[in-house]
C-alpha positions as CSV (number, residue, x, y, z in Angstrom):
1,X,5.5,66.7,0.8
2,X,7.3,69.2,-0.9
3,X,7.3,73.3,-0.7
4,X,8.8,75.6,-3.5
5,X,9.1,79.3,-1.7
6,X,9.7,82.4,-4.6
7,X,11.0,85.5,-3.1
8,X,10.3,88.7,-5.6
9,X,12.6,91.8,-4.5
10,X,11.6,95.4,-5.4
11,X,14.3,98.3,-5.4
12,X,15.3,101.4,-7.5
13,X,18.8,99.9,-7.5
14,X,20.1,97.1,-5.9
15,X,23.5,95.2,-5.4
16,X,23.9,91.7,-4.1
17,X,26.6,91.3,-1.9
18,X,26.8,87.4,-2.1
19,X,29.8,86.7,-3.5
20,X,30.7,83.1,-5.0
21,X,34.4,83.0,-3.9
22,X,37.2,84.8,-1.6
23,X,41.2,84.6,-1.3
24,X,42.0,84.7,2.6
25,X,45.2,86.1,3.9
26,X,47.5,83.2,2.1
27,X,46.4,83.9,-1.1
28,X,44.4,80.4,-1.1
29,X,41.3,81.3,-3.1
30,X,37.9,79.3,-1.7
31,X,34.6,79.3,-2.5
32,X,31.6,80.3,-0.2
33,X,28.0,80.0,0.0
34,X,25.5,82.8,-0.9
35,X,24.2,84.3,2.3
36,X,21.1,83.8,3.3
37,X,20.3,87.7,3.7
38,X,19.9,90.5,0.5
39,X,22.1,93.7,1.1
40,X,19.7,96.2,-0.8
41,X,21.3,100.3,-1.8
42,X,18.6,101.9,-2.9
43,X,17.0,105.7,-2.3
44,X,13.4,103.5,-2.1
45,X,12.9,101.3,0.8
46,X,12.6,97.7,-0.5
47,X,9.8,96.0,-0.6
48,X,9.5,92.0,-0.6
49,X,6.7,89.5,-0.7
50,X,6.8,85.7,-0.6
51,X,4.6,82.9,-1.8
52,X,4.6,79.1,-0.6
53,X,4.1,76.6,-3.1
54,X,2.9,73.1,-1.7
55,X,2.6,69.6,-3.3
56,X,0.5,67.9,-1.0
57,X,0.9,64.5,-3.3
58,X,4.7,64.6,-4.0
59,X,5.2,62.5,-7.1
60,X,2.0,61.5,-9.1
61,X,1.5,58.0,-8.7
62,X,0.5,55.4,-10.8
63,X,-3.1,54.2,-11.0
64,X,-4.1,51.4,-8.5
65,X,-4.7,47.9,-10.6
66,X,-7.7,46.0,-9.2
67,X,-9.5,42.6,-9.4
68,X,-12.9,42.4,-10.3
69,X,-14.9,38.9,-9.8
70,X,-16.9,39.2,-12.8
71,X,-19.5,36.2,-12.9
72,X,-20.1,32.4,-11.3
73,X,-21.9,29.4,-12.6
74,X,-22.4,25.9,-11.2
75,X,-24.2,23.1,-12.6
76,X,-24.7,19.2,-11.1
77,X,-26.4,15.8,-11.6
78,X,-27.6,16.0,-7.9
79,X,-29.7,19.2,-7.9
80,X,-27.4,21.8,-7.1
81,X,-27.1,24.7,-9.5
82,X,-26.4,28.4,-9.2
83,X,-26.1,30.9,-11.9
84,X,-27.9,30.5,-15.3
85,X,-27.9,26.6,-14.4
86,X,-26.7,24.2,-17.2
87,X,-27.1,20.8,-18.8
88,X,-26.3,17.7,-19.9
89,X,-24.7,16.3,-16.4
90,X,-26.6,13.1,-16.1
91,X,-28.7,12.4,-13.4
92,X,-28.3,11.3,-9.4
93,X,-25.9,7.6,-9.5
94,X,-26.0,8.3,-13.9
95,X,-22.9,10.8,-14.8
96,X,-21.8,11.3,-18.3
97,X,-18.7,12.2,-19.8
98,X,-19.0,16.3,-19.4
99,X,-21.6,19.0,-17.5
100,X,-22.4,21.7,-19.5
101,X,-23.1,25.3,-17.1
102,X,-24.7,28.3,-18.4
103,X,-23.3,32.0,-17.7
104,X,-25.1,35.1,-17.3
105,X,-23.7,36.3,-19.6
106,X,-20.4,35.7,-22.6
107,X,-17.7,35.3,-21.3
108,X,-15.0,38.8,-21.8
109,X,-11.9,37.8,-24.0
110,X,-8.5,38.1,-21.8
111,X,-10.5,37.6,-18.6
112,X,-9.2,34.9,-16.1
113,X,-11.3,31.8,-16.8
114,X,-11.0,28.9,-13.7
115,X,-12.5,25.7,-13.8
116,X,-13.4,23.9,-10.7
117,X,-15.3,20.2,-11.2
118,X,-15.8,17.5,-8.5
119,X,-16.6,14.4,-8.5
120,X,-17.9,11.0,-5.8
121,X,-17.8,7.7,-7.8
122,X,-15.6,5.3,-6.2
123,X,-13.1,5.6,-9.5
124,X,-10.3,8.2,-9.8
125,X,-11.9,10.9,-12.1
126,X,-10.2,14.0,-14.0
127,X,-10.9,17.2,-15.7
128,X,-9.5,16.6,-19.2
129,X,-10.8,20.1,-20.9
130,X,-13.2,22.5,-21.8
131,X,-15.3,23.7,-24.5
132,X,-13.8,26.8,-27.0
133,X,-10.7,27.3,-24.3
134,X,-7.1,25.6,-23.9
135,X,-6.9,25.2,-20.1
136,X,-3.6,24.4,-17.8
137,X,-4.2,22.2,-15.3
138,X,-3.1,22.9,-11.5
139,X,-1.9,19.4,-10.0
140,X,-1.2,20.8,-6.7
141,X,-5.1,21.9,-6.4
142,X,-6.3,18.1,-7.3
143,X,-7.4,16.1,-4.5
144,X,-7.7,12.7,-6.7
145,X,-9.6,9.8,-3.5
146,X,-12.0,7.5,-4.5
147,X,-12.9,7.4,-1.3
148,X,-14.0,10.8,-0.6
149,X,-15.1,14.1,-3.0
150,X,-12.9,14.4,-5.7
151,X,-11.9,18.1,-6.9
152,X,-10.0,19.4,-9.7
153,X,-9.0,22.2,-11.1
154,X,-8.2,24.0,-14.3
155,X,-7.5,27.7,-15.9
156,X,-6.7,29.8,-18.4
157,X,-4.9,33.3,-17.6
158,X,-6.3,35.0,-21.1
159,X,-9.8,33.5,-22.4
160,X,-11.0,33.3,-25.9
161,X,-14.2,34.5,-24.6
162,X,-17.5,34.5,-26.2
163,X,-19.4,32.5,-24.8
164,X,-22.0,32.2,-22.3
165,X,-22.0,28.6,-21.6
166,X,-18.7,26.2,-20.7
167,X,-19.1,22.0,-21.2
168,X,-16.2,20.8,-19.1
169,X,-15.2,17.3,-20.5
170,X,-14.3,14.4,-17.5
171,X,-12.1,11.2,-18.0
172,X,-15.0,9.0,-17.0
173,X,-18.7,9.1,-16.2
174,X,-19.6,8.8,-12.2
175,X,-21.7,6.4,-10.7
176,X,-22.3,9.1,-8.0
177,X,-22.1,13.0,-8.0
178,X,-20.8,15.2,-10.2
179,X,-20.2,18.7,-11.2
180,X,-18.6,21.8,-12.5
181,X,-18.1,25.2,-11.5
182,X,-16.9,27.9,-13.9
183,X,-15.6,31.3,-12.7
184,X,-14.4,34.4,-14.5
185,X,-12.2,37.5,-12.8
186,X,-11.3,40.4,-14.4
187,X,-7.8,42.3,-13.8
188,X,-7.0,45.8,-14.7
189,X,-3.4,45.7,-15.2
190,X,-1.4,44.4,-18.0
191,X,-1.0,40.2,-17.0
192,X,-2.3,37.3,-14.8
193,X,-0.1,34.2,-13.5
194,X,-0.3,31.2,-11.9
195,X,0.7,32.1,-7.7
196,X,-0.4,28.7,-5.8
197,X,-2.7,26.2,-5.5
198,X,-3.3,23.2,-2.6
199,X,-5.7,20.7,-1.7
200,X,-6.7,18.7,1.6
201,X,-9.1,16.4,3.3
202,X,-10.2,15.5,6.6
203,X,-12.3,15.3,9.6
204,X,-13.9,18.8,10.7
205,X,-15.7,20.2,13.4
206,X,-18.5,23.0,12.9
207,X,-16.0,25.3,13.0
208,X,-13.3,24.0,9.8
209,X,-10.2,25.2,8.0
210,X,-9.7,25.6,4.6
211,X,-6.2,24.8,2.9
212,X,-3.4,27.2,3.5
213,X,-1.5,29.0,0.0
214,X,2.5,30.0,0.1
215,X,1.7,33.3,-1.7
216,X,4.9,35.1,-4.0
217,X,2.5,37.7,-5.1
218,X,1.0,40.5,-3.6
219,X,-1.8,41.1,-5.8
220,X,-4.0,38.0,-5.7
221,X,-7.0,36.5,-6.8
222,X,-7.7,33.5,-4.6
223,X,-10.6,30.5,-4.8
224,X,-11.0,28.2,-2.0
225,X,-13.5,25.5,-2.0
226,X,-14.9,23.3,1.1
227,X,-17.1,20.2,0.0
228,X,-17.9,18.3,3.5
229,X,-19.1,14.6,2.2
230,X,-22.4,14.9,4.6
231,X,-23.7,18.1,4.8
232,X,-22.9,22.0,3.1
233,X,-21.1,24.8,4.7
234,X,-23.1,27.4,5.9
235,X,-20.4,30.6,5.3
236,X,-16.8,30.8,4.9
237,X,-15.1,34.0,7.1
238,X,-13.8,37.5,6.6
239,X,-12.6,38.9,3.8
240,X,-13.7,35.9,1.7
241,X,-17.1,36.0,-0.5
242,X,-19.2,33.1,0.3
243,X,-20.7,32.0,-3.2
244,X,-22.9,29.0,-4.7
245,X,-22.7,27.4,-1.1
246,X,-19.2,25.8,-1.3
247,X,-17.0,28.5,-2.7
248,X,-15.2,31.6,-1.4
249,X,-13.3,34.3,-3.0
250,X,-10.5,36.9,-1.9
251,X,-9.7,40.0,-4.1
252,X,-6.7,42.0,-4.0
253,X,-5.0,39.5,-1.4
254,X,-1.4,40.6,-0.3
255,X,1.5,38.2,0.2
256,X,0.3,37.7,3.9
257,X,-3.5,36.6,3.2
258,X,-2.6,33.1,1.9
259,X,-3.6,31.3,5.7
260,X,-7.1,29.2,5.5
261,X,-10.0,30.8,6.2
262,X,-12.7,29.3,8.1
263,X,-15.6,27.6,7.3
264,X,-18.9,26.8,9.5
265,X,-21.0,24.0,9.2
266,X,-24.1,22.8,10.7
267,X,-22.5,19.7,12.0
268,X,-19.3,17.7,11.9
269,X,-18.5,15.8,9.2
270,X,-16.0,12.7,8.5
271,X,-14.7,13.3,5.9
272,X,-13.8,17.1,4.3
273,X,-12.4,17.9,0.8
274,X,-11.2,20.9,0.5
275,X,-8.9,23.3,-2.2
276,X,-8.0,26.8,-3.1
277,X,-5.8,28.4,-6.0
278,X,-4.3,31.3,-6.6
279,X,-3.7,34.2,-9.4
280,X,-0.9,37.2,-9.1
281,X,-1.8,40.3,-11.6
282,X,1.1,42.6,-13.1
C-alpha cells in the first residue's frame, strides 16, 4: 500500500530556513537534510492543510489467465455414449478401424483439442490419428496390455477447429470394446504446452487412486481417466469434475495438485487402467 501526503502552506511572506549545506568550524563544507519543520515570517498567521493520498492496490496488476473446459463427447461399440453421441464404431465383439463422436457444437480454432480412445481386444491396439487435425501423441499416457483396457492418448495445443464431429482412426479393429473420447479446453492467455502425462493398472478397492503427474507448471489443465475392467466408477474426488462416467478434470491446477485423486466404485475390481495428462498455459 502506498500513501502520497501534499502539504499546501499559506503566508504573506515566507522564508524557508532548510538549508542544503553548511561549513562547520574547520572549514569542511557538508551537506544536511531539509528539516522536517517550516520556519514561516509573516505579519499573517500561516495557515496549512494536508491531504492523504492512498493506493489501496499498489501496482496494477495484470489480468488473471484462466482455463475454461469448453465441451466433452464420447462414443463406443458397447453402448456407452455421452455428448452428441457418434458413429461408425462397430458393434459389441465387431470393432472397425475408427469411431466417429459428435460435438455439441464446432470445435473453436486454437483451442486445446485431447484425444483419449480405449480399447479390450486381446491385440496391442493404437491411436494413429484424427480427422481434419495433426495430433502429438503422449507415450507416457499409453497403457498398451492386451490383457487388460487399453488407453491412449493424443493432442493438439492449437486446433484447426471447425468441426463438430472428430473420427479417430485405430491401428486395428477390436474383437472386444472400443472407444473414443474427444475433449476441448479453452485458455485465455497467449500459449498451451505439453506438462505430463502417466498411465497405470492394477487391483483396486472401492476406494482407488488415480495416477500421480510431476507437474513443472503452475497453470494446468489436467485429464485423468479410471476404466475398472468389471464395473464403472461412481465419482472421482475434490476438485476434479466427474464427466461421461470415467473421466475427471482439474482447471487451473498449481504445481502442487499433480497427486492422484480418488476414485469410488461400487465394488472391487481386478484389474484397473488408469491415466491422466497434463497442459501448462502461458
Amino acid at each position: 500500500m502506498h500513501k502520497f501526503v501534499v502539504f499546501t502552506l499559506i503566508g504573506v511572506a515566507a522564508l524557508f530556513s532548510a538549508k542544503l549545506a553548511g561549513q562547520d568550524s574547520s572549514g569542511t563544507i557538508y551537506r544536511r537534510p531539509l528539516p522536517a519543520t517550516w520556519t514561516v515570517r509573516s505579519s499573517q498567521p500561516p495557515q496549512m492543510n494536508v491531504i492523504a493520498l492512498k493506493n489501496a492496490g499498489g501496482a496494477p496488476s495484470s489480468p488473471t489467465n484462466t482455463w475454461t473446459f469448453i465441451q466433452e463427447g464420447y462414443w463406443s461399440n458397447f453402448g456407452a455414449q455421452s455428448g452428441s453421441g457418434g458413429s461408425n464404431c462397430g458393434s459389441p465383439l465387431v470393432g472397425t478401424l475408427s469411431c466417429t463422436v459428435n460435438l455439441s457444437q464446432p470445435i473453436t480454432p486454437g483451442n486445446l483439442l485431447v484425444v483419449l480412445p480405449l480399447f479390450y481386444s486381446g491385440d496391442i491396439i493404437t491411436l494413429t490419428g484424427i480427422s481434419g487435425e495433426s495430433i502429438t501423441k503422449c507415450t507416457s499416457c499409453q497403457l498398451l496390455n492386451p490383457f487388460a483396457i487399453q488407453l491412449d492418448a493424443g493432442y493438439t495445443l492449437n486446433a484447426n477447429g471447425g468441426q463438430n464431429q472428430v473420427t479417430c482412426y485405430f491401428s486395428a479393429a477390436t474383437t472386444g470394446w472400443q472407444g473414443c473420447a474427444v475433449i476441448e479446453a479453452h485458455w485465455s492467455g497467449s500459449s498451451i504446452s505439453f506438462d505430463a502425462g502417466n498411465a497405470s493398472l492394477g487391483p483396486c478397492s472401492t476406494i482407488c487412486a488415480g495416477v500421480n503427474l510431476s507437474l513443472n507448471g503452475n497453470d494446468d489443465f489436467i485429464i485423468q481417466s479410471n476404466f475398472p475392467f468389471d464395473t464403472d466408477p461412481l465419482s472421482v474426488s475434490s476438485p476434479y469434475n466427474f464427466f461421461q462416467g470415467s473421466y475427471g478434470y482439474l482447471l487451473d491446477a498449481t504445481i502442487g495438485q499433480g497427486g492422484a485423486p480418488i476414485w469410488l466404485l461400487p465394488q472391487a475390481d481386478p484389474a484397473t487402467s488408469n491415466n491422466a495428462i497434463a497442459f501448462t498455459g502461458q
